[in-house]
DOFITI-124253 format. One line per 5 residues: number of its first residue (from 1); their letters; for each residue x, y, z of C-alpha. Coordinates in Angstrom, 2 decimals. Example, Ala and Ser with C-alpha at 12.3 -4.5 7.8 and 13.67 -1.06 7.14 Angstrom:
1) as) 12.30/-4.50/7.80 ~ 13.67/-1.06/7.14
This chain:
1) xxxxx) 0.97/-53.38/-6.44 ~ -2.81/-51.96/-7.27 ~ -2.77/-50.28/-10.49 ~ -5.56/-47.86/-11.19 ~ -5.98/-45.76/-14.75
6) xxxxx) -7.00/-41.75/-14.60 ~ -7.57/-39.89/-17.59 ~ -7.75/-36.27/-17.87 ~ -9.02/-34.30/-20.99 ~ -7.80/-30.85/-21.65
11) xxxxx) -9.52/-27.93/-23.75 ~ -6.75/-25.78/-24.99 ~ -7.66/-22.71/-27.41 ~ -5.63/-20.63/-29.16 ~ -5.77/-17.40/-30.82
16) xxxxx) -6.89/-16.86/-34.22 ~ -3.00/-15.15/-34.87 ~ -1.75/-18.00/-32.95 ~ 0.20/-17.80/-29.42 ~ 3.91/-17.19/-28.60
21) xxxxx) 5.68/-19.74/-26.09 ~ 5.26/-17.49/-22.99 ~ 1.52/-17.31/-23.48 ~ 1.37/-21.66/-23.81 ~ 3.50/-21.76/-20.56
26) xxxxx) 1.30/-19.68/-18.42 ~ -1.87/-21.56/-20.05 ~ -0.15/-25.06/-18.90 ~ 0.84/-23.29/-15.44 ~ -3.14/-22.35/-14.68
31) xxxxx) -4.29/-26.09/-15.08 ~ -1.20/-27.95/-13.78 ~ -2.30/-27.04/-9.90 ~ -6.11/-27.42/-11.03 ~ -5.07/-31.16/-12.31
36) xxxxx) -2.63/-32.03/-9.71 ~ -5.67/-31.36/-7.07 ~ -7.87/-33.17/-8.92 ~ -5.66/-35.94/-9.69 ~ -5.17/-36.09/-5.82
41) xxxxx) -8.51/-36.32/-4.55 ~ -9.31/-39.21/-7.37 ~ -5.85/-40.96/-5.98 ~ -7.31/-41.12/-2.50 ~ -10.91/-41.54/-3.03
46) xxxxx) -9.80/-44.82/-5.11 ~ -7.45/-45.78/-2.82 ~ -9.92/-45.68/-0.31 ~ -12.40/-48.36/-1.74 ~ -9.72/-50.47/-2.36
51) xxxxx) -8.45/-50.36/1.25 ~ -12.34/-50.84/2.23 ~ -12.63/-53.12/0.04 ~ -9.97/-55.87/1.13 ~ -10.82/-55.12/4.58
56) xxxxx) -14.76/-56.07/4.28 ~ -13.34/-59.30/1.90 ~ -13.41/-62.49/3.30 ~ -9.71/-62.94/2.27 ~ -7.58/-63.22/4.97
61) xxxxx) -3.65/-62.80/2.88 ~ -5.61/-59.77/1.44 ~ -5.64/-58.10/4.73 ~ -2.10/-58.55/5.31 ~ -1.00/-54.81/7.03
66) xxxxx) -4.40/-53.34/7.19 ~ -6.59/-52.99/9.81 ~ -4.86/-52.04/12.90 ~ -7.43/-50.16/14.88 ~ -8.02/-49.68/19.37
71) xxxxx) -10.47/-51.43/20.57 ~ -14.29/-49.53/21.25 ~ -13.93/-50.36/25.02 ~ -10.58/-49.39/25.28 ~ -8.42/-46.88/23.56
76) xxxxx) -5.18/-48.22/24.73 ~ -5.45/-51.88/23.52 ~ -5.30/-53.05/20.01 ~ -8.25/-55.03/18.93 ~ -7.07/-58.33/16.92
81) xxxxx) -9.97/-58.53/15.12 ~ -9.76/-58.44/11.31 ~ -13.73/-58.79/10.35 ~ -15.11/-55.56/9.00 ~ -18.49/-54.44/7.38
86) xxxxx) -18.10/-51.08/5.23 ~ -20.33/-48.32/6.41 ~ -21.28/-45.03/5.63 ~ -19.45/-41.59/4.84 ~ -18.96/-38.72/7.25
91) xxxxx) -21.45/-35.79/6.64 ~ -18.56/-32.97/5.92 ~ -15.41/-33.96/3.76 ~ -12.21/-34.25/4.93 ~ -9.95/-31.02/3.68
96) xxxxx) -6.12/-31.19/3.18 ~ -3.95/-28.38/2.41 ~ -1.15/-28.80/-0.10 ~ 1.64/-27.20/-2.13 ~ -0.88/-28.26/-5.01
101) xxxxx) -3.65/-26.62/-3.64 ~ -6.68/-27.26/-0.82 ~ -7.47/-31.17/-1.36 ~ -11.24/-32.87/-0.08 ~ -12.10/-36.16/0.11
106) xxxxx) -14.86/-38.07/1.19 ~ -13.82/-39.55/4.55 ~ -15.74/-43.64/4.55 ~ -15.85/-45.79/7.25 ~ -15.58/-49.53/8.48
111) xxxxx) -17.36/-50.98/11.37 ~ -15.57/-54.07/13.17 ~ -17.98/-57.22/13.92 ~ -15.49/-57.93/17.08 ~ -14.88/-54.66/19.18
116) xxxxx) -17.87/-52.50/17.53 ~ -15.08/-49.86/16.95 ~ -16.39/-47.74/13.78 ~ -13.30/-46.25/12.53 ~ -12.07/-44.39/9.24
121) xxxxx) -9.18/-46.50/8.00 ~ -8.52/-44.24/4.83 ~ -6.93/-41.88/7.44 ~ -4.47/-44.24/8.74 ~ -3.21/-45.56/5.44
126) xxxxx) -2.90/-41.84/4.60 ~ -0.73/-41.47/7.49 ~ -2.90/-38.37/9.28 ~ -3.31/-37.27/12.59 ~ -6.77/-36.50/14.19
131) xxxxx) -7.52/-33.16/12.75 ~ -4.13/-32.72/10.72 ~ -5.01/-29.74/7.88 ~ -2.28/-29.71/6.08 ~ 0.29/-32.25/4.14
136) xxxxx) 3.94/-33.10/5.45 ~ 5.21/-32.12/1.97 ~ 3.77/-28.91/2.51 ~ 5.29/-28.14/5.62 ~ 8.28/-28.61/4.24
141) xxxxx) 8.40/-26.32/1.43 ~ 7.33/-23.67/4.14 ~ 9.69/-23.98/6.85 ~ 12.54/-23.79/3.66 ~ 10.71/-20.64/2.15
146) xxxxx) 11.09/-19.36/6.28 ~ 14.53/-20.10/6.52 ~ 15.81/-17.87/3.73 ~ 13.51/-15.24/4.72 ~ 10.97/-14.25/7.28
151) xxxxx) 7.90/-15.76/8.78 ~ 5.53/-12.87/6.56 ~ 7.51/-12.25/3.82 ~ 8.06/-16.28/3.29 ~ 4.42/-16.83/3.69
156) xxxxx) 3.68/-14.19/1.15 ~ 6.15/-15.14/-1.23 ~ 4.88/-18.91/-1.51 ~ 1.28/-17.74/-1.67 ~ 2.54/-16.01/-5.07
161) xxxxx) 4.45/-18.74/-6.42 ~ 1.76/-21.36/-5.40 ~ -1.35/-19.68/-4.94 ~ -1.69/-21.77/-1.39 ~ -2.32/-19.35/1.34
166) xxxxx) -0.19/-19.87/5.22 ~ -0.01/-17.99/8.22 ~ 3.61/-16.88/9.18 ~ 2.48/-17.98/12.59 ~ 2.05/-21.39/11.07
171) xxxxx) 5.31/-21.72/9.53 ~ 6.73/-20.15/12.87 ~ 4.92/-23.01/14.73 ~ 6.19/-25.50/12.44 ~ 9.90/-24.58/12.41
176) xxxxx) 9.51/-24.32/16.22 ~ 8.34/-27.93/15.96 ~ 11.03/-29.45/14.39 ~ 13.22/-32.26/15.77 ~ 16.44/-31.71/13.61
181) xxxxx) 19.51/-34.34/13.56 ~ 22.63/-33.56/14.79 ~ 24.61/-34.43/12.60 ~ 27.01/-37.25/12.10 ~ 30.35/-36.93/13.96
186) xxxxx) 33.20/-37.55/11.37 ~ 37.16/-37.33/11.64 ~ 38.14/-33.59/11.28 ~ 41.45/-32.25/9.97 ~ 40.18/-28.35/11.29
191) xxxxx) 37.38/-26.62/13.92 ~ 36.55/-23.34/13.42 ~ 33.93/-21.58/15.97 ~ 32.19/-17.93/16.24 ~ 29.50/-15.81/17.62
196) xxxxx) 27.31/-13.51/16.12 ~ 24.91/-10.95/18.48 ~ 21.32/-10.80/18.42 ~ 18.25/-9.03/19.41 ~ 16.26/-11.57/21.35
201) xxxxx) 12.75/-10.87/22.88 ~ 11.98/-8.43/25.44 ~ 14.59/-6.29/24.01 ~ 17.14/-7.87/25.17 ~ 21.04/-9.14/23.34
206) xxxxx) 21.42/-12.33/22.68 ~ 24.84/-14.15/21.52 ~ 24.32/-17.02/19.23 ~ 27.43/-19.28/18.48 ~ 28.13/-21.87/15.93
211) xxxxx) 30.69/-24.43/15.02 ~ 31.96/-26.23/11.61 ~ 34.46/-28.60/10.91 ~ 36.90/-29.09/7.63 ~ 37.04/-33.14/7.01
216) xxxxx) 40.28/-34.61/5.43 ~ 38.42/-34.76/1.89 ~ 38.12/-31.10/2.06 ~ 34.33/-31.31/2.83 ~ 32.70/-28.77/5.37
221) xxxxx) 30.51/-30.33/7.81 ~ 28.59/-28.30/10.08 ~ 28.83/-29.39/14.21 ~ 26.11/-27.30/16.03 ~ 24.66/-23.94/16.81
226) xxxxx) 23.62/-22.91/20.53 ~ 21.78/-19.95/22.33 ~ 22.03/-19.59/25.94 ~ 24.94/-21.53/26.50 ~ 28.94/-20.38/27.36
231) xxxxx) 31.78/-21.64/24.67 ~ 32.65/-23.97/28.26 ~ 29.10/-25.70/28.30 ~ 29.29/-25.95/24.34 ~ 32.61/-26.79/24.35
236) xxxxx) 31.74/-30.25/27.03 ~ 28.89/-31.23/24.53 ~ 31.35/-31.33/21.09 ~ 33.67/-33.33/23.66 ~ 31.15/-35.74/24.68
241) xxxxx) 30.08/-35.46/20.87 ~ 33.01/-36.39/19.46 ~ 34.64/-38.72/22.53 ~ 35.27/-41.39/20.07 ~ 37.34/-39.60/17.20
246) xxxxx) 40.27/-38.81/17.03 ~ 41.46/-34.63/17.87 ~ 40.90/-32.50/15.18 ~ 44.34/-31.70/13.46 ~ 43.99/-27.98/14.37
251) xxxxx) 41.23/-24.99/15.67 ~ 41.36/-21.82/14.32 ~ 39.93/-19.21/16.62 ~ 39.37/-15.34/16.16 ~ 40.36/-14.42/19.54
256) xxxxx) 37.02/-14.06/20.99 ~ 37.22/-13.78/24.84 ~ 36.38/-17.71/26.19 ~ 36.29/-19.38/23.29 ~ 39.50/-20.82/22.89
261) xxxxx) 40.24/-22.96/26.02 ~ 36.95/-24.92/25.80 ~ 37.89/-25.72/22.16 ~ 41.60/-26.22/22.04 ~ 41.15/-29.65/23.71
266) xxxxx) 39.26/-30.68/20.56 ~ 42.26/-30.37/18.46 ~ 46.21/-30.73/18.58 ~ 46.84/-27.18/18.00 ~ 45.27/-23.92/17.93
271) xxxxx) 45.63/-21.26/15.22 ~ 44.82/-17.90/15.72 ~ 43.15/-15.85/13.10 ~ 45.82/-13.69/11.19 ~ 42.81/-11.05/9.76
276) xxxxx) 41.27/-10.79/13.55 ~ 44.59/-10.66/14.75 ~ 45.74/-7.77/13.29 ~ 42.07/-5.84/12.97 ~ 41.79/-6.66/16.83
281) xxxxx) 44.72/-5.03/17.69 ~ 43.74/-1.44/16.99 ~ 40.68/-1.77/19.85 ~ 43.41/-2.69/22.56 ~ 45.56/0.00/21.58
286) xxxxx) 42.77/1.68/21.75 ~ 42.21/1.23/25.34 ~ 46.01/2.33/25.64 ~ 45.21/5.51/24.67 ~ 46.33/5.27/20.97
291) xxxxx) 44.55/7.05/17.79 ~ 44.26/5.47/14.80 ~ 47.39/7.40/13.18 ~ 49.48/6.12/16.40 ~ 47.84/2.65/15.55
296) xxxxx) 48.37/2.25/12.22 ~ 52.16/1.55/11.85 ~ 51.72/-0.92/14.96 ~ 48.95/-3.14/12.30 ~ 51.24/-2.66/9.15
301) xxxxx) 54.30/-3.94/11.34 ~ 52.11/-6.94/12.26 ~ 50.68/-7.67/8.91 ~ 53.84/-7.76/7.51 ~ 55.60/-10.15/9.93
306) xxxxx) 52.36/-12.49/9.69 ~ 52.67/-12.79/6.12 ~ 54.55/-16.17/5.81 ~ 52.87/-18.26/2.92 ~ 52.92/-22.03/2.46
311) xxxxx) 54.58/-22.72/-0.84 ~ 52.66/-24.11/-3.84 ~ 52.75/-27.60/-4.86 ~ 52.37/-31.11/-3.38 ~ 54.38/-31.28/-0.34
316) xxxxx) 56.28/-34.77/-1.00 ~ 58.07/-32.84/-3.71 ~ 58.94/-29.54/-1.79 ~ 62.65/-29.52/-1.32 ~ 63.94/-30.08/2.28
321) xxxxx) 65.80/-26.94/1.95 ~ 63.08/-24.54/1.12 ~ 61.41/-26.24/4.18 ~ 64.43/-25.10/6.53 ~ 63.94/-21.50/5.15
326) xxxxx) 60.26/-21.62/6.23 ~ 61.59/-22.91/9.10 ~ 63.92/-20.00/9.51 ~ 61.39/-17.58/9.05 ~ 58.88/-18.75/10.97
331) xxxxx) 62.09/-18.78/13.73 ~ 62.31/-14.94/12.72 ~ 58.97/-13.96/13.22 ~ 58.27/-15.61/16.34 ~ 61.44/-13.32/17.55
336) xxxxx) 60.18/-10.15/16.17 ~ 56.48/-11.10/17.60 ~ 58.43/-11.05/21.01 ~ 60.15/-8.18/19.95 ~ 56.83/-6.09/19.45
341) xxxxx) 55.47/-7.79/23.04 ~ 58.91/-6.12/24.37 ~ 58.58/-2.66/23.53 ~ 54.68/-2.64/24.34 ~ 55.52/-3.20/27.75
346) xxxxx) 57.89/-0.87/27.41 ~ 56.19/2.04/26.07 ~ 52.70/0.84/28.67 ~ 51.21/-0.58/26.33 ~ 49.75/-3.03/28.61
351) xxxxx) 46.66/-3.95/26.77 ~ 48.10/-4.84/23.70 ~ 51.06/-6.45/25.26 ~ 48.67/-8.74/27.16 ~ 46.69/-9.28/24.11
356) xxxxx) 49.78/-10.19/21.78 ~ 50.91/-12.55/24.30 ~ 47.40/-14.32/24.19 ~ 47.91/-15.09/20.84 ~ 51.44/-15.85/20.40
361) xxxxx) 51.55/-19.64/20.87 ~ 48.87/-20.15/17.98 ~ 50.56/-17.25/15.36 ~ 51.83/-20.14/13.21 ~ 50.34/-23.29/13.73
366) xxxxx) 49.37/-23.86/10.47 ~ 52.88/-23.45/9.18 ~ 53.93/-26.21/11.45 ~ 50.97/-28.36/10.96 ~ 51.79/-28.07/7.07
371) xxxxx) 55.92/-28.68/7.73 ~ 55.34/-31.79/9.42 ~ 52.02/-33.26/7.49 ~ 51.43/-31.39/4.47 ~ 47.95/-30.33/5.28
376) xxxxx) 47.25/-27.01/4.41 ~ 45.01/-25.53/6.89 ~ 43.23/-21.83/6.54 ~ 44.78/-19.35/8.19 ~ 41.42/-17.69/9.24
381) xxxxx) 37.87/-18.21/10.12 ~ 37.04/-17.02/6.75 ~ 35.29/-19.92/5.47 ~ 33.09/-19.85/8.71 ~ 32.74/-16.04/8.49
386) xxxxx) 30.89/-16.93/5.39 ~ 28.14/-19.06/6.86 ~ 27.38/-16.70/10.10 ~ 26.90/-14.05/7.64 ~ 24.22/-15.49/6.48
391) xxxxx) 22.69/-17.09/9.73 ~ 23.32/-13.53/10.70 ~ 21.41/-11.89/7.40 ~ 18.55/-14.34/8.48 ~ 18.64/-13.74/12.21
396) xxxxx) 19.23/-9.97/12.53 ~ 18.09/-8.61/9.33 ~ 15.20/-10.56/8.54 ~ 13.75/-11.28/12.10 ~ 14.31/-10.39/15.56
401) xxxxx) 12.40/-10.87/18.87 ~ 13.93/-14.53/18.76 ~ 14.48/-16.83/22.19 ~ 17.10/-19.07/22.41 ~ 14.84/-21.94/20.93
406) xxxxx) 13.85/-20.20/17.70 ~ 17.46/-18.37/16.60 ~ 18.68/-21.79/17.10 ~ 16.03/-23.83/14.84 ~ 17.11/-21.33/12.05
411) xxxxx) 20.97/-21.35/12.29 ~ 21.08/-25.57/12.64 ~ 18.47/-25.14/9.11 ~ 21.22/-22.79/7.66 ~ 23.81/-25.46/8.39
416) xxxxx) 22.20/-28.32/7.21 ~ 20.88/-27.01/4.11 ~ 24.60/-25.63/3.31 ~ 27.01/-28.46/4.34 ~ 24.70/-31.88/5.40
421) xxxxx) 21.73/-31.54/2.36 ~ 21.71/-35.26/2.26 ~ 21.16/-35.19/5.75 ~ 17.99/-32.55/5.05 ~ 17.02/-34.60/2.59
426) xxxxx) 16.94/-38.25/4.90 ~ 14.71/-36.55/7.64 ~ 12.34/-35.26/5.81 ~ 12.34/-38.48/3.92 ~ 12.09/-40.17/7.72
431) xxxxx) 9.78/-37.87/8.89 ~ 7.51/-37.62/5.75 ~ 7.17/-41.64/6.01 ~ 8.21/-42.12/2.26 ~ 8.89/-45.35/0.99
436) xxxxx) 7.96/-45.15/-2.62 ~ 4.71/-46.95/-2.21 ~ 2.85/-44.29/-4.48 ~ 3.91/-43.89/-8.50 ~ 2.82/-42.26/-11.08
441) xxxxx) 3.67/-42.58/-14.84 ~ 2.49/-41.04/-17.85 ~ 1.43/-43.93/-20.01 ~ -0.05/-42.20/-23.11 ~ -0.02/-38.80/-24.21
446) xxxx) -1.99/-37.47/-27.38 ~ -4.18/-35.21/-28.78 ~ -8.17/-36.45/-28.87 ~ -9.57/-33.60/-30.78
């Protein structure tokens, strides 16, 4: 590997009183981006004659992986010629923005004594596209400033920290850009899906809807977010997703209307949401002409026939007869579910008698997933309530006006960043081109003066 030696000299002054800690960090923190520029430009402008260098050589091995260039005469052939004579420099330099700073270089170029192409090859090895301004790594540390705040107020904030000016149309551009994986599919033990509204543009509502998975080390993975699309339509993608693994052990659902047929087929169960179970129920007696004092005892009644726990401790040791007595309540509780279904159709109750009936086959799933495997599932969408409140902070406090396209860019950045960051991390790797072909050590450190 070429080795090349920079060294950089440093006045530092102090006060005739000395200066506290706080007033040396700030002092180091003024010169760091002035010497990381600096060290930059010197970086490429070497690099540069070296890469000129070996190409205008008359050794052949030294030109291994260099050189690739389209021929003069035509653009979409390669030209397999590997002779080059250095020429001159373009008249303006080439400028770069960075999360160091702006960054110019001298742009040089080659001339090829087969095709007459005169080309820049500096720009290649650097990995840029015809008028590219700014650097990958830069992009990056944008679109993650947008994602945890908005377009402006991310733009401004990193212009503080860094002193590097963007547009928030930029970093809107750039998240808009961005080709994000999917995600590995991986062996669930639980689904859990939800919605959150929106206000999209035109002043319209939008619903956006997101899905996450529990694996069987415990780990939360995250399986999607869609705009646009009905829980059916996202419902046939997971499938054809996850066609080759096996059904999740159980999906827990809130009740929302549609969402639970195009799901359940993912898993062996459903489980309904005990907390939107019982906070649902006021709205359809509600609609029965209930107030909330008429209400009330109905959700207290319901609470406290819900409230079966799964006993503590490791489930190979859990006597067989405290099982049966779970068993027996659960046995109990489906009866007085029924019961309560009875005397809302009795009293006309009809909306909350159709709703309770919606929900009774999933009311204790998770007790029976746990009596015959030991898993112990949640008994709510909590841990994905969790998540959309923050795609939710991000997508109806911070911004609105979104389409389908955008809203969706920042909940699948959410989701990625919070449950897959190795996964964040490989793109960018991926998409930045790194392969560790650049390092930098200090060698010697001291004081010259």
């Amino acid at each position: 590997m070429p080795t090349a030696t920079f060294m950089v000299t440093v006045e530092v002054k102090i006060g005739e009183t000395g200066a506290n800690v706080n007033e040396i960090l700030r002092a180091v923190d003024r010169v760091r981006s002035e010497i990381g520029v600096q060290l930059s430009q010197a970086i490429i402008q070497w690099e540069q004659e070296w890469v000129r260098d070996r190409l205008c050589s008359g050794d052949g091995a030294a030109k291994k992986g260099l050189g690739a260039h389209p021929m003069k005469t035509d653009e979409s052939r390669g030209c397999r010629c590997r002779t080059f004579i250095k020429e001159g420099y373009r008249s303006e330099s080439r400028q770069l923005r960075t999360e160091l700073g702006d960054l110019e270089f001298e742009v040089g170029y080659v001339s090829c004594q087969g095709c007459g192409k005169k080309w820049s090859p500096i720009l290649s090895t650097l990995g840029l596209r015809p008028y590219q301004g700014h650097a990958g790594e830069f992009e990056r540390v944008v679109v993650e400033a947008a994602n945890k705040t908005s377009f402006a107020r991310g733009a401004a904030d990193l212009e503080g920290l860094t002193g590097v000016p963007t547009s928030k149309s930029s970093a809107h551009r750039w998240v808009a850009d961005l080709k994000l994986p999917s995600g590995k599919p991986r062996p669930l033990e639980v689904l859990m899906a939800d919605g959150t509204g929106y206000k999209k543009r035109g002043g319209e509502s939008g619903e956006l809807r997101v899905a996450i998975g529990v694996t069987k080390k415990g780990r939360l993975v995250g399986l999607g977010s869609w705009s646009g699309q009905t829980w059916a339509q996202i419902g046939r993608e997971v499938r054809q997703k996850w066609k080759r693994r096996p059904r999740a052990k159980l999906c827990v659902v809130d009740g929302e209307a549609g969402l639970e047929n195009p799901l359940a087929s993912l898993a062996e169960r459903t489980q309904r949401s005990r907390w939107h179970l019982v906070r649902d129920l006021r709205s359809r007696l509600w609609h029965d002409d209930l107030k909330k004092a008429d209400t009330d005892p109905w959700q207290e009644e319901l609470t406290d026939l819900l409230a079966i726990e799964i006993p503590s401790g490791e489930w190979e040791k859990i006597l067989p007869l405290e099982k049966a007595k779970l068993r027996d309540r659960v046995d109990e509780a489906r009866k007085r579910f029924q019961e309560m279904i009875d005397e809302f159709e009795h009293r006309g109750y009809t909306h909350g008698a159709e709703y309770l009936k919606g929900a009774q086959k999933g009311i204790f799933s998770r007790i029976q997933l746990w009596l015959e495997t030991g898993i112990i599932a949640p008994s709510s969408t909590g841990l994905l309530e969790e998540i959309m409140r923050e795609i939710g902070r991000r997508v109806k406090k911070l911004g609105w006006n979104w389409n389908d396209h955008g809203v969706t860019q920042q909940a699948k950045m959410i989701l990625l960043r919070r449950y897959s960051q190795e996964e964040w991390d490989a793109y960018w790797k991926r998409r930045l081109d790194l392969q560790g072909r650049c390092q930098a050590t200090v060698t010697q450190f001291e004081r010259v003066a």
